[in-house]
C-alpha positions as CSV (number, residue, x, y, z in Angstrom):
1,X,-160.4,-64.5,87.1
2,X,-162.0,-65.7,90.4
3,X,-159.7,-68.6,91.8
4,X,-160.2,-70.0,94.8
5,X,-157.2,-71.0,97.2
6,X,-157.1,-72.7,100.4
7,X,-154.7,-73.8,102.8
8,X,-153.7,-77.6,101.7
9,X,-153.4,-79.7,105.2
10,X,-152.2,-83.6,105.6
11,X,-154.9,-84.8,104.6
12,X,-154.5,-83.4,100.9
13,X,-151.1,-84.9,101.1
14,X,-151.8,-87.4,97.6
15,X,-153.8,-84.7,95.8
16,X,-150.9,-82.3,96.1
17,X,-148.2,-85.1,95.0
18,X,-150.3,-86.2,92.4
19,X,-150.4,-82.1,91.1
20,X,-146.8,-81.8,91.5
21,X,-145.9,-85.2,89.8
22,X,-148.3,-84.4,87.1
23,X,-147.1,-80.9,86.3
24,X,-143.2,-81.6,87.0
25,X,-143.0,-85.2,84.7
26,X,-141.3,-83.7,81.7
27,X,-139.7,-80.2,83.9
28,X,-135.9,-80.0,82.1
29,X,-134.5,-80.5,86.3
30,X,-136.8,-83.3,86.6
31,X,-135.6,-84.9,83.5
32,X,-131.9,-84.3,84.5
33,X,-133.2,-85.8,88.0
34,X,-134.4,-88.6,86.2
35,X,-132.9,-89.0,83.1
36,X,-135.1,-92.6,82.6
37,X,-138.3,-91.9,81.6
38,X,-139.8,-95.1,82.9
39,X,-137.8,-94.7,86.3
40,X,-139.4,-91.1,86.5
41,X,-142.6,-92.3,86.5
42,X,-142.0,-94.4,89.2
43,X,-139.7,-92.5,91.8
44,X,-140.6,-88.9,90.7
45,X,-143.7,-88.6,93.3
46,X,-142.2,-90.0,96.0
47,X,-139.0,-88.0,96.0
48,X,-141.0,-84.7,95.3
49,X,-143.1,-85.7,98.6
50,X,-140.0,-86.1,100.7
51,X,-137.5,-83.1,99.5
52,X,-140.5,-80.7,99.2
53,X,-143.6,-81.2,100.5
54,X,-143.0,-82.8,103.8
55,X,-140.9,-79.4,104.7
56,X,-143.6,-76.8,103.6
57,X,-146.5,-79.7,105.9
58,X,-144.0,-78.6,108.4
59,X,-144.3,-75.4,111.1
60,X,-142.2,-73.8,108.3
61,X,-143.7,-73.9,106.2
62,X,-147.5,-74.0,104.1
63,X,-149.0,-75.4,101.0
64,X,-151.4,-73.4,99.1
65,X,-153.9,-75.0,96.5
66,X,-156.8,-73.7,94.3
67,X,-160.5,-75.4,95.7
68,X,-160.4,-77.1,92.1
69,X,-157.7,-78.9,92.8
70,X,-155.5,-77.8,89.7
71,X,-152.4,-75.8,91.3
72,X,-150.2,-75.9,94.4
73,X,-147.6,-73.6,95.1
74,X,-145.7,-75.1,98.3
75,X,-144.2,-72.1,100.6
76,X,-141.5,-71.9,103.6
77,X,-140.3,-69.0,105.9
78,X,-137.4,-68.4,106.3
79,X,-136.0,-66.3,109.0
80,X,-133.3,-64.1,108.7
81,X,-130.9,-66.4,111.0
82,X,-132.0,-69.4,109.3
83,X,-128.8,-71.5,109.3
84,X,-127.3,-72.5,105.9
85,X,-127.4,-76.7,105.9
86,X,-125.4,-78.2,103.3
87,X,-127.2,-81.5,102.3
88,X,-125.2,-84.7,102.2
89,X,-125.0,-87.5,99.5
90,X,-123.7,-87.8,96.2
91,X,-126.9,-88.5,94.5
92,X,-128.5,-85.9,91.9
93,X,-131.0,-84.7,94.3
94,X,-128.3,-83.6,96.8
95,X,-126.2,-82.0,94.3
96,X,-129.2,-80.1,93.2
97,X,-130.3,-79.0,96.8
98,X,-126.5,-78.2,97.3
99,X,-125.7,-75.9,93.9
100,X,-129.1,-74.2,95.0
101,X,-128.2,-73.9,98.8
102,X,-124.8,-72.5,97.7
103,X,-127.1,-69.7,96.0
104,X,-129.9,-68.9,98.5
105,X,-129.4,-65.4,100.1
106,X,-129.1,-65.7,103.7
107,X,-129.5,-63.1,106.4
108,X,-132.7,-61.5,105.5
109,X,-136.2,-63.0,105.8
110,X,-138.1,-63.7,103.0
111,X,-140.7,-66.4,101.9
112,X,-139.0,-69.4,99.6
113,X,-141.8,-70.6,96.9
114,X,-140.0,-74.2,97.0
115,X,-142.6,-75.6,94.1
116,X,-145.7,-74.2,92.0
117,X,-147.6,-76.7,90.1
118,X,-150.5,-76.1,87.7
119,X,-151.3,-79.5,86.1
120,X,-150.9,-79.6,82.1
121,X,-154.1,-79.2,81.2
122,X,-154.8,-76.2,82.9
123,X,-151.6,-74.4,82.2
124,X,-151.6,-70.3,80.1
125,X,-154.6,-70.0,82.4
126,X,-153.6,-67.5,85.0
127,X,-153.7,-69.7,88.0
128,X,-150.3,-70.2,88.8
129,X,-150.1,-65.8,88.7
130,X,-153.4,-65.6,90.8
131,X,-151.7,-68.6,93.5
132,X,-148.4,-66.9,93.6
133,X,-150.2,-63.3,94.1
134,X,-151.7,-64.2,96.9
135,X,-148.7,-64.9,98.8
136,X,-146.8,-61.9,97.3
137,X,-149.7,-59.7,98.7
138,X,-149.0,-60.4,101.8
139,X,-145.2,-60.3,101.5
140,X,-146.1,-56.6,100.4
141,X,-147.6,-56.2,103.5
142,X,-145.5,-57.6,106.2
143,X,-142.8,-56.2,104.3
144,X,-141.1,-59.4,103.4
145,X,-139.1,-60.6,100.2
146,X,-139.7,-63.8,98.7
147,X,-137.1,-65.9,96.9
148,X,-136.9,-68.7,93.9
149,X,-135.4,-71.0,91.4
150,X,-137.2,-70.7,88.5
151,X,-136.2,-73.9,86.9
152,X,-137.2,-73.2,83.0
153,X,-136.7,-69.8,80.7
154,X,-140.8,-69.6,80.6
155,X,-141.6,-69.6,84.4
156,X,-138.3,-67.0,85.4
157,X,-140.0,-65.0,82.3
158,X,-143.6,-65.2,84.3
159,X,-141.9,-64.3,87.8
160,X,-139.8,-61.1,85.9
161,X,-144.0,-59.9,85.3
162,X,-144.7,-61.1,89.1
163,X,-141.8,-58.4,90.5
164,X,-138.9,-60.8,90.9
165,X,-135.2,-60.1,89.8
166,X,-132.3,-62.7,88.4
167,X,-130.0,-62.3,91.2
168,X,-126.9,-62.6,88.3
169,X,-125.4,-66.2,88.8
170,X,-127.2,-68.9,87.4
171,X,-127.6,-72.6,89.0
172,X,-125.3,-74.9,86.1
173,X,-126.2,-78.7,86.7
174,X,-123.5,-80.7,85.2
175,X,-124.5,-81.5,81.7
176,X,-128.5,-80.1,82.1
177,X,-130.4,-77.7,82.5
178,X,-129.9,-74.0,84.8
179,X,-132.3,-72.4,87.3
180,X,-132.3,-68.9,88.1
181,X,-132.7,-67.6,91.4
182,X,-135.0,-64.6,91.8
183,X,-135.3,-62.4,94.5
184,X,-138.4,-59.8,94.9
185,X,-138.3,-56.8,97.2
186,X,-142.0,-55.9,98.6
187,X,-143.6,-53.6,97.1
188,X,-143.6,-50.6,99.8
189,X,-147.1,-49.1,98.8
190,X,-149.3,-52.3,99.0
191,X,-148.2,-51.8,103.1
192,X,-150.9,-50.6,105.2
C-alpha cells in the first residue's frame, strides 16, 4: 500500500484536530474524559489541541500525517534525562496524564507516540501500520525504543504485530476504561 506521509507544520494545525477529534469522539478514555456526549462534542478538540498537539508542534516533538489527510500520528522525544513532571489539578485530564506519567519508563530514550488517528471511515485500511512504521524504521536505525498507551484491547492488539510489549501493569481509571503501556526495543538488524 503506497501511503504518503509528510511532516504536519502549524499551519495544518485544524486539519490535524479535526483528524484527531474525528477518530477519538467515541475512544472508551475519551468517553470516560467526557462522559457527556453533547459536552464531548464541544470541548473534545480543544482539549486534544492543548494536552497533545501543542507538545509534539513543539521542538520535541513532530506530527506526522498521510498527504490525504486521513491519519496523524503525533510523536515526542524523549531523552533519557527527561525529568518526570507530575501534572497538577484535580480534573479528569490530570488524573489521566498523572496514572500515565506514574507509568512511563524513564531513563532511557525512546520516542513516545502520544496520539494516532485514522478518521472512521478509513479505518482496517493499513494506514495507521504504514504511519506508525515509518517512525519505528527509524527507531531501528538510530537504535531507539519507542513507547505507548494503547488506550483500547484492538489498537495494543495492532502494536503487539508492530513489535511492542505490555510492560505488565495496566493504567486503571477509576470506574473506566485501562490503557496499556507498550514498550518496543529496536530491532538490531534494520541498523545500518
Amino acid at each position: 500500500m503506497g501511503v504518503r506521509i509528510r511532516r504536519a507544520g502549524e499551519s495544518d494545525r485544524r486539519t490535524v484536530v479535526g483528524i484527531l477529534d474525528e477518530a477519538f469522539m467515541y475512544d472508551p478514555v475519551s468517553s470516560w474524559l467526557f462522559p457527556d456526549e453533547a459536552h464531548r462534542r464541544v470541548a473534545h478538540g480543544a482539549f486534544l489541541e492543548a494536552a497533545f498537539l501543542d507538545d509534539a508542534l513543539g521542538e520535541s516533538g513532530f506530527v506526522h500525517i498521510t498527504e490525504d489527510t486521513s491519519a496523524v500520528a503525533l510523536w515526542r522525544n524523549v531523552p533519557a534525562d527527561a525529568p518526570h513532571e507530575v501534572p497538577e489539578g484535580d480534573d479528569r485530564g490530570s488524573l489521566i496524564a498523572r496514572l500515565t506519567g506514574e507509568l512511563h519508563p524513564r531513563g532511557r530514550e525512546h520516542k513516545y507516540l502520544m496520539m494516532i488517528a485514522v478518521a472512521p471511515g478509513r479505518q482496517r485500511e493499513g494506514i495507521g501500520t504504514a504511519l506508525i512504521s515509518t517512525v519505528l524504521e527509524d527507531c531501528d536505525r538510530e537504535g531507539v525504543a519507542a513507547y505507548l498507551e494503547a488506550s483500547s484491547a484492538r489498537s495494543r492488539d495492532l502494536y503487539v504485530r508492530l513489535g511492542f510489549e505490555f510492560l505488565g501493569r495496566t493504567v486503571e481509571l477509576p470506574d473506566g476504561p485501562r490503557m496499556w503501556p507498550m514498550w518496543r526495543e529496536p530491532v538490531p538488524s534494520a541498523r545500518g
